[in-house]
N, CA, C and O of each residue as an XYZ file, in Angstrom:
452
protein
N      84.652    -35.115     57.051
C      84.974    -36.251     57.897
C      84.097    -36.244     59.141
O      83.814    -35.179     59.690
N      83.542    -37.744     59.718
C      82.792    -37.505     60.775
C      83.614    -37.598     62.065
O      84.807    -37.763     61.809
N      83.449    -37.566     62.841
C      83.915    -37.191     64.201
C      84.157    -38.356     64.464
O      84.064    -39.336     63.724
N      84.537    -38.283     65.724
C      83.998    -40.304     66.790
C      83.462    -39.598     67.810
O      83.483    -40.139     68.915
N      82.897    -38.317     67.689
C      82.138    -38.031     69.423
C      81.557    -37.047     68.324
O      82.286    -36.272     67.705
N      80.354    -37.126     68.153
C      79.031    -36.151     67.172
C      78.042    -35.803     68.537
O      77.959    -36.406     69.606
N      77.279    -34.487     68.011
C      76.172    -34.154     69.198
C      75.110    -33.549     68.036
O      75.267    -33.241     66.855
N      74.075    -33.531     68.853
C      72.898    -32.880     67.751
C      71.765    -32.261     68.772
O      71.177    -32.903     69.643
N      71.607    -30.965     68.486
C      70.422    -30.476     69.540
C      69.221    -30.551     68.533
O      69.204    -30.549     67.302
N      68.086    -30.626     69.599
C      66.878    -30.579     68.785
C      66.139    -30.002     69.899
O      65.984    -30.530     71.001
N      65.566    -28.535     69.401
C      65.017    -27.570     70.262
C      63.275    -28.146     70.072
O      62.454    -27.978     69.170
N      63.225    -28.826     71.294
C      61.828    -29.361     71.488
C      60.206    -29.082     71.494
O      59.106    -29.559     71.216
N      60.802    -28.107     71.949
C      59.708    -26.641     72.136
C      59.026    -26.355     70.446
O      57.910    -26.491     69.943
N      60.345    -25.908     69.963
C      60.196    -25.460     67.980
C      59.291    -26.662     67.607
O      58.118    -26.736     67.243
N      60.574    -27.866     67.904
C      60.694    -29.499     67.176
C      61.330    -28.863     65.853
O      60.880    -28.889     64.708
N      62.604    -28.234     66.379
C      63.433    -28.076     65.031
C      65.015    -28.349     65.702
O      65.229    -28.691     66.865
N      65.993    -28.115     64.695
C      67.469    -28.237     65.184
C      67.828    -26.929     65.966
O      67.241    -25.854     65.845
N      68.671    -27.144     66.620
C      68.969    -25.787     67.185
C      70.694    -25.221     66.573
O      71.844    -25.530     66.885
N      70.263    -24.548     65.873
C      71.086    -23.949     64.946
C      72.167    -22.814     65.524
O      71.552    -21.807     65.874
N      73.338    -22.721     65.683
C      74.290    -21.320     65.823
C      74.400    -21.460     67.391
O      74.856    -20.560     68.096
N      73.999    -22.514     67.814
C      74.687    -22.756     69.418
C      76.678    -23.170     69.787
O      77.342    -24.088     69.306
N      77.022    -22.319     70.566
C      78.388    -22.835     70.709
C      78.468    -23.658     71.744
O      77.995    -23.411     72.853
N      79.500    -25.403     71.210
C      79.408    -26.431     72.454
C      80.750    -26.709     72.273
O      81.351    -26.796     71.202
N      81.194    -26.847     73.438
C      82.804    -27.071     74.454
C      82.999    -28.347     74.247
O      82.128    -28.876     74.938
N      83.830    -29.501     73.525
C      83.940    -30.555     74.188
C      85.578    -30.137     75.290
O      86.285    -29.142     75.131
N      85.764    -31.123     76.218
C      86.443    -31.447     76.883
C      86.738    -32.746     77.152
O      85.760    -33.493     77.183
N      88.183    -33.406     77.429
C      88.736    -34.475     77.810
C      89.482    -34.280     79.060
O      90.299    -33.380     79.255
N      89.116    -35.247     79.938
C      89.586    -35.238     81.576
C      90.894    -35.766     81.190
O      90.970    -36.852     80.614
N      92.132    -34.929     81.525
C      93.506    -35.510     81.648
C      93.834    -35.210     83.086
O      93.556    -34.069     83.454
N      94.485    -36.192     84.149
C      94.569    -36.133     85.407
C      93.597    -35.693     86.099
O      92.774    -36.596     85.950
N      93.091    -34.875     86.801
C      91.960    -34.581     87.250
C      91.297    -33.543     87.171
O      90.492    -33.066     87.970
N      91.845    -32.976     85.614
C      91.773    -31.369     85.096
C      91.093    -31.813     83.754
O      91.640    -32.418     82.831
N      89.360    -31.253     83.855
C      89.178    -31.532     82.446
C      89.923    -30.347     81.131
O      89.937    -29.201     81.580
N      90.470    -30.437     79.759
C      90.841    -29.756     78.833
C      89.949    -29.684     77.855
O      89.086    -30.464     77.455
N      90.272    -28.690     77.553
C      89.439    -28.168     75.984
C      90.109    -28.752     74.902
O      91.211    -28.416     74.470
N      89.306    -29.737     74.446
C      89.631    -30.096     72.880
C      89.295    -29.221     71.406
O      89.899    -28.875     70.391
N      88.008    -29.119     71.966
C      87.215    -28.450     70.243
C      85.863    -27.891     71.000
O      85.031    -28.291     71.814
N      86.157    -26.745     70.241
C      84.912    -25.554     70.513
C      84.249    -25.309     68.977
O      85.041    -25.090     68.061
N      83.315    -25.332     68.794
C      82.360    -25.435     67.359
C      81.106    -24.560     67.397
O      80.690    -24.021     68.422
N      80.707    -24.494     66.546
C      78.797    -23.714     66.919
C      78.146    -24.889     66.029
O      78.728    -25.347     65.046
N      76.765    -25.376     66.507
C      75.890    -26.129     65.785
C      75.396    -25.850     64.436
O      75.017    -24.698     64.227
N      75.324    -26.852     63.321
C      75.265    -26.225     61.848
C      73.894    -25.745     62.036
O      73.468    -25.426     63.146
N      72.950    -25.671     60.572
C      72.074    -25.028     60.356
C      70.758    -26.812     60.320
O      69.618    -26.900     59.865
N      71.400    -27.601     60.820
C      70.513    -28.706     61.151
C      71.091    -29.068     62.687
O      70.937    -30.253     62.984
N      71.773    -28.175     63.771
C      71.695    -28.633     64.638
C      72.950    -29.753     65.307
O      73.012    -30.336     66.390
N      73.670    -29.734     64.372
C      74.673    -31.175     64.233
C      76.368    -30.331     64.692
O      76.666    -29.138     64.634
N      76.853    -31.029     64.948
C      78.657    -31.525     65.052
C      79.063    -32.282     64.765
O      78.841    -33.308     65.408
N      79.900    -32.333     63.668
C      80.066    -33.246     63.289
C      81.701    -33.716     63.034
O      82.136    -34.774     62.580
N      82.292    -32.713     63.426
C      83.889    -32.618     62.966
C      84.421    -32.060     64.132
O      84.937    -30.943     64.182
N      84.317    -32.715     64.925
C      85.152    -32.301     66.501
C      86.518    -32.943     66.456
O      87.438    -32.361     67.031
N      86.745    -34.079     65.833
C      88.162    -34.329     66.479
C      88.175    -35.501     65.018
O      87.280    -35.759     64.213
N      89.205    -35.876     65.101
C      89.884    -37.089     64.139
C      89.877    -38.189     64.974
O      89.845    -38.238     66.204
N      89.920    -39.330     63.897
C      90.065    -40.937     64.445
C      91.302    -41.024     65.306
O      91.340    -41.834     66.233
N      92.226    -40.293     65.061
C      93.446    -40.008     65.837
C      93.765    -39.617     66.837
O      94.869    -39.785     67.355
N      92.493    -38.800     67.449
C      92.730    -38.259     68.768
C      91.495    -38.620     69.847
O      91.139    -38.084     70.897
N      91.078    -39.627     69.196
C      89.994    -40.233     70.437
C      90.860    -41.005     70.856
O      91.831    -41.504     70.286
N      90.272    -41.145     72.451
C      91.200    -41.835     73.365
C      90.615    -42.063     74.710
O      90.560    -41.253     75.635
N      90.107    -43.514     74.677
C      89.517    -43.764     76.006
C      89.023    -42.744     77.109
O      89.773    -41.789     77.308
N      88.174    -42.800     77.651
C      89.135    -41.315     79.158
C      87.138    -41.131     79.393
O      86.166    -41.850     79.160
N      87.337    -39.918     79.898
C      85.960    -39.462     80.501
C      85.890    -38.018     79.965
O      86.900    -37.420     80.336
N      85.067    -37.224     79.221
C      84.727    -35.865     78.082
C      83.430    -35.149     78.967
O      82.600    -35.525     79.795
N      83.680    -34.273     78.477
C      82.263    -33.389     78.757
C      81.844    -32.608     78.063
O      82.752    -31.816     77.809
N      80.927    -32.333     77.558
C      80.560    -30.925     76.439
C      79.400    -30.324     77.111
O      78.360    -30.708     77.645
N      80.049    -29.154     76.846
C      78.970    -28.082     77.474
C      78.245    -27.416     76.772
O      79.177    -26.904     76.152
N      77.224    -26.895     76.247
C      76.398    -26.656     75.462
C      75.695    -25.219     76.284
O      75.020    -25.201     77.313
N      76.088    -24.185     75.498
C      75.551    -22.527     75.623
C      74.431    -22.504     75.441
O      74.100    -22.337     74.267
N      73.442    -22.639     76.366
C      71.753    -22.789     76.141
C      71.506    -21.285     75.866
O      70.806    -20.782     74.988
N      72.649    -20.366     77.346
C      71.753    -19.271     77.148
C      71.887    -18.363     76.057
O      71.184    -17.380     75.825
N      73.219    -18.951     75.178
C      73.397    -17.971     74.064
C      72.487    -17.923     72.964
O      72.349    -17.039     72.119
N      71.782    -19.199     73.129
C      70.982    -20.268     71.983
C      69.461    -19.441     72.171
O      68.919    -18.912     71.201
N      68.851    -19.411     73.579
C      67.716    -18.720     73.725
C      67.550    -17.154     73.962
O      66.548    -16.447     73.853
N      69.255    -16.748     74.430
C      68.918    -15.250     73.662
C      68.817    -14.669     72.392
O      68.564    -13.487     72.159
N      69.014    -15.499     71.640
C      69.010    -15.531     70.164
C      67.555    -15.379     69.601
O      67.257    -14.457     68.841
N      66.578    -16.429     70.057
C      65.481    -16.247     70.523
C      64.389    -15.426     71.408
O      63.204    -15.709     71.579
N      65.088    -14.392     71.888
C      64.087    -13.356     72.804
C      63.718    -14.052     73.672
O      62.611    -13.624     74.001
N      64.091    -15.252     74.517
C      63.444    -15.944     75.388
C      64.601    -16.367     76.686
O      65.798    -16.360     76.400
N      64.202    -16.690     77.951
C      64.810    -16.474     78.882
C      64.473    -18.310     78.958
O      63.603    -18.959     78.378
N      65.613    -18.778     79.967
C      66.064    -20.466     79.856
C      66.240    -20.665     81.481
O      66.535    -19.612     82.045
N      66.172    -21.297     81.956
C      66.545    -21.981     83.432
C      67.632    -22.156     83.612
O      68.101    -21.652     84.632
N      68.732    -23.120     82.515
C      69.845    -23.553     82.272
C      70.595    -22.921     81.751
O      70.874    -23.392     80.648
N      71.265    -21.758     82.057
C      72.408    -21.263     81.296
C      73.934    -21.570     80.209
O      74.685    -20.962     79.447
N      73.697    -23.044     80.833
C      74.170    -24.146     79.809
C      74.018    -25.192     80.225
O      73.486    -25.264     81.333
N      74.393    -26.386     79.567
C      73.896    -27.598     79.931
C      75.579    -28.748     79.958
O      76.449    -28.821     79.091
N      75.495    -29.400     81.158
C      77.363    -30.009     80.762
C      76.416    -31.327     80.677
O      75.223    -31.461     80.951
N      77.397    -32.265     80.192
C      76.895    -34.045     79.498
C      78.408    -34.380     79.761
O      79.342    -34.180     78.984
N      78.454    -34.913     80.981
C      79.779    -35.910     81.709
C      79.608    -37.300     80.319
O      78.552    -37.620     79.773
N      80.630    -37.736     80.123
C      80.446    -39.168     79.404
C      81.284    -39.737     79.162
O      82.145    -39.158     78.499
N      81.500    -41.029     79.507
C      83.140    -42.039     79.654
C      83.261    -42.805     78.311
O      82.486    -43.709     77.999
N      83.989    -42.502     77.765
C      84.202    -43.328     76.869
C      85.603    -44.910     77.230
O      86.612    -45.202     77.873
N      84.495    -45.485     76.121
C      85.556    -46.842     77.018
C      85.758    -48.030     75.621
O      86.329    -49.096     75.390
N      84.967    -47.131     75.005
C      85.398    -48.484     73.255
C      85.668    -47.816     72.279
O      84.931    -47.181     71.525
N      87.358    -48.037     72.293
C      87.537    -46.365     70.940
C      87.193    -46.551     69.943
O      87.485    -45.591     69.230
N      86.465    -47.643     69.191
C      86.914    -48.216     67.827
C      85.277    -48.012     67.223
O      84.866    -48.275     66.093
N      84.294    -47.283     68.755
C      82.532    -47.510     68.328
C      82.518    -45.363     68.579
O      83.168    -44.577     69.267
N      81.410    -45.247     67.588
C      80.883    -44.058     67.379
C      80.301    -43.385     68.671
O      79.329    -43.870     69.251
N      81.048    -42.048     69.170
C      79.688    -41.786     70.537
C      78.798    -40.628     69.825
O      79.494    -39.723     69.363
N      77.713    -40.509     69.685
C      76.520    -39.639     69.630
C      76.169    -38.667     70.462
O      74.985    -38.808     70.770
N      76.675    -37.713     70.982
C      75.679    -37.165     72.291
C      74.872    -36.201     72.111
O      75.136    -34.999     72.138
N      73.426    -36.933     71.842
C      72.747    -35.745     71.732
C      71.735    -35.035     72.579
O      71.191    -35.672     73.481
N      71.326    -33.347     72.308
C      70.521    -32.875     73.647
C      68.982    -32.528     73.015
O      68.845    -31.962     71.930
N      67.956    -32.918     73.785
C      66.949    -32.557     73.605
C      66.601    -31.035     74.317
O      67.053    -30.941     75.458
N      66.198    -30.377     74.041
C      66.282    -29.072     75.352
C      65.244    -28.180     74.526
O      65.096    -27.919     73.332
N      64.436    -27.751     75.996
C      63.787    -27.078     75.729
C      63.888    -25.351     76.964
O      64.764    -25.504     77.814
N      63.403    -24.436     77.035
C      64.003    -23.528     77.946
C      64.232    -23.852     79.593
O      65.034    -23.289     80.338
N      63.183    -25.044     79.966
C      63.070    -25.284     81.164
C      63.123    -26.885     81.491
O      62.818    -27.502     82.511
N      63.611    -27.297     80.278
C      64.164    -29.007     80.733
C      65.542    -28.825     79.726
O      66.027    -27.926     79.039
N      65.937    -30.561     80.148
C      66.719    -30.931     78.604
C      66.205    -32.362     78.854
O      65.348    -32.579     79.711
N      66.763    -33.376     78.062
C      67.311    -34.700     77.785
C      68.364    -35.043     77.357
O      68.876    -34.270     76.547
N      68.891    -35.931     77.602
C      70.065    -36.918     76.896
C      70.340    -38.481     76.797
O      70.280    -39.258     77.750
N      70.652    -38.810     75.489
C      70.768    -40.347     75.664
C      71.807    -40.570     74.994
O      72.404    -39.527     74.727
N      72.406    -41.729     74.504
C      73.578    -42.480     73.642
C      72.773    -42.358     71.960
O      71.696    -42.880     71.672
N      73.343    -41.816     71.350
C      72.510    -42.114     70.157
C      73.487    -42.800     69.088
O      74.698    -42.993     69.194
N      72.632    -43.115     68.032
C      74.146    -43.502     67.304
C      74.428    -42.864     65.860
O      75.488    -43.096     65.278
């Protein structure tokens, strides 16, 4: 089953997926964000089964993404020890994408679909 909030890293540097990374989502309830679903990235980089059609719900999420677990894995040292992606959701019924471009000393992010 697919999610309604999917993420996908793509290690820029390689130009491959970034595989066996662990990412946090969170949902802001009152002014305390919570942990929904904690996952590691498949072997293409993807999430895809964070939550059910049932438990999306308007609000404002964050997922945090373990860079540095990702590039010690790699023998290589990162700037970003992880990376957070604030993001409001506001149309429950449309797909959110969030995916990270990252490399040891940048990232990116956009809406994907």
């Amino acid at each position: 089953m697919k999610s309604p909030i999917t993420t996908h890293i793509l290690d820029v540097n390689l130009g491959k997926p970034a595989a066996n990374v662990d990412v946090v989502l969170y949902r802001k309830i009152a002014d305390e964000f919570v942990e929904i679903a904690k996952h590691k990235t498949n072997s293409d980089g993807r999430i895809v089964d964070w939550m059910s059609e049932a438990e999306r719900q308007v609000g404002i999420y964050k997922v945090v993404f373990d860079t540095d677990g990702y590039f010690n894995q790699l023998n290589q040292e990162c700037l970003y020890p992880n990376v957070t992606i604030d993001f409001r959701l506001t149309a429950p019924n449309e797909h959110y994408h969030i995916p990270l471009l990252l490399s040891a000393n940048g990232f990116s992010t956009y809406r994907g679909s």
